[in-house]
N, C-alpha and C positions, 0 to 999 in steps of 0.2 A: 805619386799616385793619389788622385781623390779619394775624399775618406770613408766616401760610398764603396767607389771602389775595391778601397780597400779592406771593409768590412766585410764583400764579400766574398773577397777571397780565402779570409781568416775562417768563414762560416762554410765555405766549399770545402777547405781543404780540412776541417772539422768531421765533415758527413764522408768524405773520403777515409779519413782515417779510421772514423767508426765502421765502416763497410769491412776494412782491411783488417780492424782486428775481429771483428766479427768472422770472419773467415777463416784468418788464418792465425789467431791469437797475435800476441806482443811479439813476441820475435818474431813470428814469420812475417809480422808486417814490416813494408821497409817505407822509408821516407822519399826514393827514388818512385817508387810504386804509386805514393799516397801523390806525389805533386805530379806525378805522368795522370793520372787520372782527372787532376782540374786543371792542367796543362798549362802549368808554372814552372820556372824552374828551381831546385832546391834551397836557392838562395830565396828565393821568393816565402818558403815554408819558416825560413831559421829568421823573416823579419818579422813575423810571429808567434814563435814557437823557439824554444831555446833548445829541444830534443824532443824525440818521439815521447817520451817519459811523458813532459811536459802536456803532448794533447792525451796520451791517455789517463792522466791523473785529473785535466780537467772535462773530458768526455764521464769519468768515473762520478767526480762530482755532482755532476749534472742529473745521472739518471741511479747512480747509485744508491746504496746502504746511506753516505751522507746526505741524502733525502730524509731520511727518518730522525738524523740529527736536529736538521733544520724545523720539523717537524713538532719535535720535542720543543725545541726552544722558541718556537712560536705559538705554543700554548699557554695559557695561565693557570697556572701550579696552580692554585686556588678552587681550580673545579672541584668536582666529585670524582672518585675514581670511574665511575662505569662512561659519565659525560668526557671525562679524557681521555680514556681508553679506547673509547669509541671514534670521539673525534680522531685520536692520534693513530690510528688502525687505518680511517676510511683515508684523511688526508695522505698517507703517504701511498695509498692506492691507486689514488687519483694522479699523483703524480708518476708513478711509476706503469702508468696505461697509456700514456703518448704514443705514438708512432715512435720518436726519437728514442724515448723509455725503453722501448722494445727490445730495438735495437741493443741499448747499452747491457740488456741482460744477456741477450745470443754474446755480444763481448767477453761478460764475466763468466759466465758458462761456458767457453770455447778454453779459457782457461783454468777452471774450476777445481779440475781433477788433477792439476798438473802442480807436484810440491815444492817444483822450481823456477814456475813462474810467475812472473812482477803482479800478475792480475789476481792470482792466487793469496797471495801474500798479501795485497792491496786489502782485496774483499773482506781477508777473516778481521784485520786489523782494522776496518771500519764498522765492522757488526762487533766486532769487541769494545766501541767505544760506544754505540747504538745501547748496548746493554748496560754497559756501567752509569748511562745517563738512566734507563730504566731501574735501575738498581736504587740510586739514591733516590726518584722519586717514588719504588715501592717502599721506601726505609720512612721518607716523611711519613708517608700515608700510614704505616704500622704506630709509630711515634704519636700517629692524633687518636691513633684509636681507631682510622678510617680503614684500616685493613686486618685481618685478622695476624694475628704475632705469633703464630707457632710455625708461620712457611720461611725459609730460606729466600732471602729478598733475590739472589742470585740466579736461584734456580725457577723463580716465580717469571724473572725477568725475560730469561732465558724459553719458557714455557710462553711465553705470549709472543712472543715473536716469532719465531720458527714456524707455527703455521702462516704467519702472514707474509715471509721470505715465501714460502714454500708455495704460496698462491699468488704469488708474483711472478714464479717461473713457468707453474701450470698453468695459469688463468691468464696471462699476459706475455704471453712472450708472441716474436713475430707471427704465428703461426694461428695465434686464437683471434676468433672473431666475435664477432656480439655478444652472442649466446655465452660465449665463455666467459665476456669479464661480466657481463651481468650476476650469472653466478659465482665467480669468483669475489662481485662487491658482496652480495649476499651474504657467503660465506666468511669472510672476512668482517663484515656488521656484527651476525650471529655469535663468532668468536669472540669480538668484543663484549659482548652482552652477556655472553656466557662466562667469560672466564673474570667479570667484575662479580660477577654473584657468586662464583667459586671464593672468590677470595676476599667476601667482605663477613665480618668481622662474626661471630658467631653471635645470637640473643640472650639476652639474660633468660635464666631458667626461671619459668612460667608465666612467658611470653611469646604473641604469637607475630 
């Protein structure tokens, strides 16, 4: 198979399986289902893909939680808190407002509630790693002085994220249009700016 060709079937049958778990979560989606849709046969799925697991961990990747990873680690630690809060807030916004993006949330959300399935499990154990990278970089910033030291770096970590999860499902999911992620970036800017000045560092007494 040309390697045109062949990329496009690996990228077909990618948008197909995202359609599929978007519908019907991980289990219900089947591999028969995903290749009858870009009208290959199964053998054709397994010369790209080693199991279903396989395209949903990398459909996850893509438009997931490890956006925000990536995110982090292509900042430099070096800023200011409120300039990287800010940057690291709007960037994973912008990634996570694609079309494809979209998509991958109606994915993680079809399985969301469900405590026994692989998408479930996937998501928390990816915002669990989103946070512990937050964690150590609230800890530097406490250590220079750049942050105030009487907050729990955990719980500070924790508190700045969850509304920008949380405007990633209301302000961007399939269903919102313009209007919605404009004010979702909005919102999302704001929180950065607001929650650097919550938690920078108190003044010396009789100073303004």
């Amino acid at each position: 198979m040309p390697r045109s060709a062949a990329g496009g079937t690996r990228s077909a049958l990618l948008d197909a399986a995202l359609d599929a778990f978007a519908a019907k979560g991980f289990a219900g989606a089947s591999i028969r289902e995903i290749t009858r849709v870009v009208g290959v046969r199964e053998s054709a799925f397994y010369a790209h893909f080693a199991s279903k697991r396989a395209v949903y961990d990398e459909l996850f990747a893509e438009g997931g939680p490890p956006v925000a990873g990536r995110a982090l680690d292509a900042l430099r630690n070096e800023s200011a808190p409120r300039e990287f809060l800010e940057h690291f807030a709007t960037s994973i916004i912008e990634a996570w407002s694609t079309p494809r993006a979209r998509k991958v949330a109606a994915m993680m959300m079809r399985d969301a509630f469900d405590g026994e399935a692989i998408g479930w499990r996937t998501m928390r154990a990816s915002i669990d790693g989103v946070i512990s990278l937050l964690v150590a970089r609230l800890g530097a910033w406490q250590r220079a002085g750049a942050v105030r030291a009487d907050a729990n770096a955990p719980t500070l970590a924790f508190e700045f994220i969850a509304p920008v999860a949380m405007a990633r499902f209301i302000y961007f999911n399939v269903a919102a249009g313009k209007a919605e992620a404009a004010r979702g970036r909005e919102l999302v800017r704001e929180h950065a700016r607001t929650f650097a000045a919550l938690i920078a560092p108190p003044k010396p007494a009789g100073k303004r």
